[in-house]
C-alpha positions as CSV (number, residue, x, y, z in Angstrom):
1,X,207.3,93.7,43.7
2,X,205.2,96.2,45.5
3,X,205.3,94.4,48.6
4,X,209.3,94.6,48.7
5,X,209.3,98.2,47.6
6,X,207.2,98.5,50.8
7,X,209.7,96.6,52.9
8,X,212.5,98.8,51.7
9,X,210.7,102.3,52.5
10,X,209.5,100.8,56.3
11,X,213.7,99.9,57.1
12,X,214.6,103.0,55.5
13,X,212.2,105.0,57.8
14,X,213.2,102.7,60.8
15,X,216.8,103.4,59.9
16,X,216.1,107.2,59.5
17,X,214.3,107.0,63.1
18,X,217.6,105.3,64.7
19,X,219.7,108.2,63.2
20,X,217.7,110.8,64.5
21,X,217.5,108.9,67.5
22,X,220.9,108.4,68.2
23,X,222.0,112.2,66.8
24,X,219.5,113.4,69.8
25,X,221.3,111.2,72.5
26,X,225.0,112.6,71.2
27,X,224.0,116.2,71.2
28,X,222.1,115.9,74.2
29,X,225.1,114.3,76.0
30,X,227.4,116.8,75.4
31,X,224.8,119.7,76.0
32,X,223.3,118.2,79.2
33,X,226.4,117.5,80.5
34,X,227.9,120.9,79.9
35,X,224.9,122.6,81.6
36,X,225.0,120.4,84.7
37,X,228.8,121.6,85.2
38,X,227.4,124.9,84.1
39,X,225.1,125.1,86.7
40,X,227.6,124.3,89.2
41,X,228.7,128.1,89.0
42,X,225.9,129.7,87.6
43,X,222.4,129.0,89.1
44,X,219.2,129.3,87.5
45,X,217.3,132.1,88.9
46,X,214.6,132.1,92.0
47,X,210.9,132.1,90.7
48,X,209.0,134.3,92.3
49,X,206.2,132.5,94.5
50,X,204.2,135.2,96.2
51,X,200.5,135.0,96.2
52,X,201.2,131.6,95.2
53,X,199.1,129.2,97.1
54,X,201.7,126.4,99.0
55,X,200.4,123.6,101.1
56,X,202.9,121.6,103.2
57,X,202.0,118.2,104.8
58,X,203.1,117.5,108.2
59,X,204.2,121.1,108.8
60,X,203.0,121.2,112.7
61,X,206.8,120.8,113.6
62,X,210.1,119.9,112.3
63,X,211.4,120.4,108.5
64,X,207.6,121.2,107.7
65,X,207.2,123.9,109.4
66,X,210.3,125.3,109.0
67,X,210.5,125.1,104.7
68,X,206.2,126.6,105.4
69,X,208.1,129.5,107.4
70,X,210.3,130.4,104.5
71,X,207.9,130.6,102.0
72,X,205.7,132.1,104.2
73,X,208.2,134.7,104.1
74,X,208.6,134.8,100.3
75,X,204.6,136.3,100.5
76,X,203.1,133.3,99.8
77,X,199.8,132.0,101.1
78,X,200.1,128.8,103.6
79,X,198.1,126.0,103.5
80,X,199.1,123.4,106.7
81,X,197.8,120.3,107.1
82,X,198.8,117.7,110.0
83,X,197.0,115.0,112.1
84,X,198.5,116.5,115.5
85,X,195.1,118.8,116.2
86,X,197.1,120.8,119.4
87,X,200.7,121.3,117.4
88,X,199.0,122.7,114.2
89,X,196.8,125.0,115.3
90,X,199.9,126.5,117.6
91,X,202.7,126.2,114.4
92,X,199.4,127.9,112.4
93,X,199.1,130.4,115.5
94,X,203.1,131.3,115.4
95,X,203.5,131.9,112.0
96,X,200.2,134.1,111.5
97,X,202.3,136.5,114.3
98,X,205.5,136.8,112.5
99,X,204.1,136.7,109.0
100,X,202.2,138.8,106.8
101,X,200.6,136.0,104.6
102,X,197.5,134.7,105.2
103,X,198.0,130.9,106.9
104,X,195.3,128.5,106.8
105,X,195.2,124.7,108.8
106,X,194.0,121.7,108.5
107,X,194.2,118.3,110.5
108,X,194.2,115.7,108.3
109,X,195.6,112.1,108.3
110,X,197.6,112.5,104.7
111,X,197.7,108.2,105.3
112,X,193.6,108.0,104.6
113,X,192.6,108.6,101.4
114,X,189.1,109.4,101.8
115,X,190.2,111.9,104.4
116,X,192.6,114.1,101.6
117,X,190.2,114.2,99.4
118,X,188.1,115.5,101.9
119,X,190.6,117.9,103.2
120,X,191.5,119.0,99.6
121,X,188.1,120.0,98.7
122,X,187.3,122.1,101.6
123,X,191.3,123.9,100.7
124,X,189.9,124.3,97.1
125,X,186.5,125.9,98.6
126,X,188.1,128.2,101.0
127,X,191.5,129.2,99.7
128,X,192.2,128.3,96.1
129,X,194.0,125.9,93.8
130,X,197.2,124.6,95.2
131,X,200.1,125.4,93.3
132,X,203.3,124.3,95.3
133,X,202.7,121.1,96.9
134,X,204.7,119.5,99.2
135,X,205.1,116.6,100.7
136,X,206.7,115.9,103.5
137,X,204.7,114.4,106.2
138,X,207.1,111.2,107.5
139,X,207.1,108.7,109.9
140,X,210.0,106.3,111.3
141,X,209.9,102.8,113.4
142,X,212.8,103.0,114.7
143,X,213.3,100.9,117.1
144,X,212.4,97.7,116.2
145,X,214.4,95.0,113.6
146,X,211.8,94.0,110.9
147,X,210.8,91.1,112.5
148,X,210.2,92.3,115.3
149,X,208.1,95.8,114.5
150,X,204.4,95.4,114.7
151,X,202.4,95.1,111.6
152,X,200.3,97.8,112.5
153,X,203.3,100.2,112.6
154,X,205.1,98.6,109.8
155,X,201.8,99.4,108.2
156,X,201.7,103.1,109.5
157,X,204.9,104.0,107.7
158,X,204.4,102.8,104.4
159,X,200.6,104.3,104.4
160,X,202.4,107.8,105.4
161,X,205.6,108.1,103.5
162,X,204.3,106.6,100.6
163,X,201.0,105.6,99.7
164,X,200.4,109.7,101.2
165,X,201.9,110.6,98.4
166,X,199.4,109.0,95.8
167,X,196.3,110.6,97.5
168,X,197.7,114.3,97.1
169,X,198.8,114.0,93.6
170,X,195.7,112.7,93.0
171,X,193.7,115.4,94.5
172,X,195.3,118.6,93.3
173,X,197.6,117.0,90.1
174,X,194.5,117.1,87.9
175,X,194.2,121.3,88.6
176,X,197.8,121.5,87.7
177,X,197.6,120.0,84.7
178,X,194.8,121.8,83.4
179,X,196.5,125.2,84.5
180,X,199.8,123.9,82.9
181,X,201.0,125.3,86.5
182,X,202.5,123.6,89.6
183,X,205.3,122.2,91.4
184,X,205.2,118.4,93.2
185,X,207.8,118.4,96.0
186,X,208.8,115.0,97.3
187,X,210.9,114.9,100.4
188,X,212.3,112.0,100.8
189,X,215.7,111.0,102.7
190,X,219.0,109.8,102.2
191,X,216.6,106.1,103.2
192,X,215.5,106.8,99.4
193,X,218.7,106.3,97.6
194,X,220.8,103.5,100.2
195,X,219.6,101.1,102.4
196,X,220.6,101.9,106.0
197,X,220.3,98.8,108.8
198,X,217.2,98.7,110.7
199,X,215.1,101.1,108.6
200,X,213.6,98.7,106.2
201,X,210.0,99.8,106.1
202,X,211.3,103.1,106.3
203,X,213.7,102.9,103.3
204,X,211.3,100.9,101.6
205,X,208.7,104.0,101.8
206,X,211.2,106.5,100.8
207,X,212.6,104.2,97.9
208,X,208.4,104.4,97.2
209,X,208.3,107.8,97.1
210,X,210.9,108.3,95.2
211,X,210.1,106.2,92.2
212,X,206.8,107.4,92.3
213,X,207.6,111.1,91.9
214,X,210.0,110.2,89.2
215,X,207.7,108.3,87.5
216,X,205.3,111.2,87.7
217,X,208.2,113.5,86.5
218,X,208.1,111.8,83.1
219,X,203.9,111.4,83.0
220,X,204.4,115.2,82.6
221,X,207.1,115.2,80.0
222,X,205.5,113.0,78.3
223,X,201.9,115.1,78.2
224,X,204.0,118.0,77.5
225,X,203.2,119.6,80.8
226,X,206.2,121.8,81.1
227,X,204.8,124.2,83.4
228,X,204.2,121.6,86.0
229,X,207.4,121.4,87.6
230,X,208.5,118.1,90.0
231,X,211.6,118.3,92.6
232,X,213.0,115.7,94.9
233,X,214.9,116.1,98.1
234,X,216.7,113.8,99.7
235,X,218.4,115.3,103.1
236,X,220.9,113.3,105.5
237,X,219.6,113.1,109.1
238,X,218.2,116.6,110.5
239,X,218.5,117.6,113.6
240,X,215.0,117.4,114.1
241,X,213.1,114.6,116.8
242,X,212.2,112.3,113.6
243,X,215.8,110.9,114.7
244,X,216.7,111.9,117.5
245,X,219.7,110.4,119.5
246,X,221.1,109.1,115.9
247,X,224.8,110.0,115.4
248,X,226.9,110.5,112.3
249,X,230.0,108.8,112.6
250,X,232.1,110.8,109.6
251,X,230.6,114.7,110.7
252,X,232.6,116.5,108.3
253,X,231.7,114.1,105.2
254,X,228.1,113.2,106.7
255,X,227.0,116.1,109.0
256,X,223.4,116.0,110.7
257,X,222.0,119.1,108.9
258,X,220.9,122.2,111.0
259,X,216.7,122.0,110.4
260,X,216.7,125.8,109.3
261,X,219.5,125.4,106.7
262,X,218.0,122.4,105.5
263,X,215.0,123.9,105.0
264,X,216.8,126.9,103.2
265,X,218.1,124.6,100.8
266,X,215.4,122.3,100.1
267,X,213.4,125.7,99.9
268,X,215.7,126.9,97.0
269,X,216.0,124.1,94.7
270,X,212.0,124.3,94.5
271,X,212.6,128.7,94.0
272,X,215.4,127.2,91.2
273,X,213.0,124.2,90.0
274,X,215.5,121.6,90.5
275,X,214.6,118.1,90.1
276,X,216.9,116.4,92.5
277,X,218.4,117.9,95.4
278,X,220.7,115.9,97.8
279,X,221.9,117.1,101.1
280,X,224.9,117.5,102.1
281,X,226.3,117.8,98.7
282,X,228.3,114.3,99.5
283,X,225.5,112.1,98.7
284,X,225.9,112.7,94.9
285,X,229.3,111.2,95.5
286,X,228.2,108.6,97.1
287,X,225.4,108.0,94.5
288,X,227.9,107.6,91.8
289,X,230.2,105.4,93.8
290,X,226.9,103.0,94.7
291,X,226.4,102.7,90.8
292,X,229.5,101.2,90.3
293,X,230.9,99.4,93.2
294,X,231.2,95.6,93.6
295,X,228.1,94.9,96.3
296,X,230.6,93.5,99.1
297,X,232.7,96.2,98.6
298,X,229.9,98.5,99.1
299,X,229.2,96.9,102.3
300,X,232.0,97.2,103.4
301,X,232.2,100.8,102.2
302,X,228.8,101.5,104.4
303,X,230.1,100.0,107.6
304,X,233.0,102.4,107.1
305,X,230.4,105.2,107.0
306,X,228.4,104.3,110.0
307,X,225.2,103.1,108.2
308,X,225.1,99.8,109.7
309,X,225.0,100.9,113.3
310,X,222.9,104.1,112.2
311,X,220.2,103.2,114.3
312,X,221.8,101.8,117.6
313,X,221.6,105.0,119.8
314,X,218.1,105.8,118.3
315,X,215.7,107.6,121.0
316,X,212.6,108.4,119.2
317,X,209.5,107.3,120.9
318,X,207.3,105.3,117.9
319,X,203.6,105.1,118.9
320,X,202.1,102.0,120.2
321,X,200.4,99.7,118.1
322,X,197.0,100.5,119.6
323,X,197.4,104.5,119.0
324,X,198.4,103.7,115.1
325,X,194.9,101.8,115.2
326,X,192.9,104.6,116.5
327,X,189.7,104.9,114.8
328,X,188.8,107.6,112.7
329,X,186.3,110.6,114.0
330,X,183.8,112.5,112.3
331,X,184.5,115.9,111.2
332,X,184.9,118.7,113.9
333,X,184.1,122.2,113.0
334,X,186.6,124.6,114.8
335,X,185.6,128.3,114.8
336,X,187.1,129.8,111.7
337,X,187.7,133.1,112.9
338,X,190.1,131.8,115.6
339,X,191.9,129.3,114.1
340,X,191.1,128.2,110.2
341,X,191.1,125.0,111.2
342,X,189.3,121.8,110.3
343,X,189.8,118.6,112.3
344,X,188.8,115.6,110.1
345,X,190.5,112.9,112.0
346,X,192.1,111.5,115.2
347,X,196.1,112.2,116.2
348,X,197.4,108.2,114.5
349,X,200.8,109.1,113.7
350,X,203.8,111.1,114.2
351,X,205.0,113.7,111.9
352,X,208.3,114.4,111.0
């Protein structure tokens, strides 16, 4: 008798647990779904991030150094890292001129992950605790079909645009935590959310990153880490070398993005703490359509678009093999008066 008594009190709790359950999905349905249209016409407002300490990987050139230069103006401090020794210490050179924030750089090879930690330790010792991190350091094959692209760079992209990634959470996501104060910034591509023909490492990579910062997104939920905020941004082609030569075949719909407005946007959804942000604001669209159309139609649908033959008047120059293999160097100390820069490792990959 007091074994069925039992039994009714656990289904009744269970039960009691479902309702709650399922009251929390309805009324967050309807509120979610009101604040998302919400937002659409009244957007949450900028933090303020000056004196805020905000390292950007692979920021020698490109969309790196262009979303650095905008928080740079914003008054924070600039951390750069990137494995091009020349490029950094000219992009660190540059933006010390027209800034008045203090810029620090760093080579360092975001692919190795002895070499970040490294890095990381000597940015904790000399400027502070990272706050904004983002991750953008990229690299594309390009010009090969799977088969046909050396291991070694095949290797190279998914070590940068992905496995990266890993090694810089790990080395400043454990200060955020404990502060209950960050922001992880994954920038991905539109090679994150559809396949495109002839980028499969690449979209493989970006698919990578992207699951792994949402992931991470809901570790920090879960440990109740509000104040560690995550945002992912996933921009069409820029017209930056990463791709150069590609061509968009639907430019009103599909436009290759200007670098500096990219970089405005991708710099306000961090200011706004958004978690996703999709350039141009097509993509969404095209998200939801991917969700629920038939496969062959979706084919067909991307064909239409252009992403099939994406790649055919591609121009970028990948390394060779023998360059992505290039051995690792000691440390060499640069004067730190001149340049605040630390070379840790030899020039292996491209950045984007």
């Amino acid at each position: 008798m007091h074994n069925f008594f039992i039994y009714y009190i656990e289904r009744a709790m269970i039960s009691l647990k479902v309702v709650k359950e399922l009251f929390y999905l309805t009324f967050g349905t309807f509120f979610y779904v009101f604040e998302a249209f919400a937002r659409l016409l009244v957007h949450p407002p900028r933090k303020d991030v000056e004196g805020e300490i905000i390292l950007v990987t692979g920021a020698a050139q490109g969309i790196g150094k262009l979303i650095a230069e905008k928080f740079g103006m914003l008054g924070a401090t600039l951390v750069l890292w990137d494995n091009n020794l020349e490029a950094i210490e000219q992009t660190a050179k540059e933006l010390r001129r027209s800034l008045d924030v203090r810029v620090y750089a760093y080579v360092c090879d975001c692919s190795r992950r002895t070499e970040v930690y490294k890095v990381a330790e000597m940015v904790k010792r000399e400027v502070g605790d990272v706050s904004i991190l983002v991750n953008n350091a990229g690299v594309v094959t390009g010009k090969y079909n799977f088969t046909d692209a050396p291991d070694s760079l095949v290797d190279r992209t998914l070590r940068v645009n992905a496995a990266a990634h890993f090694w810089t959470y790990k080395a400043f996501l454990p200060t955020m935590i404990a502060r209950n104060h960050g922001h992880l910034v994954c920038i991905a591509c539109h090679g994150g959310l559809f396949a495109v023909n002839g980028l499969a490492d690449y979209c493989a990579s970006k698919f990578a990153a992207v699951g792994f910062a949402e992931s991470i997104a809901l570790e920090l939920l879960v440990l109740g880490k509000e104040g560690v905020k995550t945002t992912i941004a996933c921009p069409y082609l820029i017209n930056t070398t990463m791709f150069a030569g590609c061509q968009t075949k639907w430019p009103s719909f599909l436009p290759i993005m200007d670098g500096h407005d990219a970089a405005e946007k991708i710099v306000d959804a961090i200011l706004r703490e958004k978690l996703y942000t999709l350039l141009p604001f097509s993509l969404y669209f095209l998200m939801a359509l991917k969700s629920i159309m038939p496969t062959k139609l979706g084919i067909i649908f991307v064909n239409f678009l252009g992403g099939l033959d994406l790649m055919d008047q591609f121009s970028g120059v990948p390394l060779s093999p023998a360059a992505s293999c290039r051995k690792t160097q000691e440390p060499a100390q640069l004067p730190k008066e001149e340049t605040n820069l630390k070379q840790t490792a030899g020039n292996i990959s491209e950045y984007n």
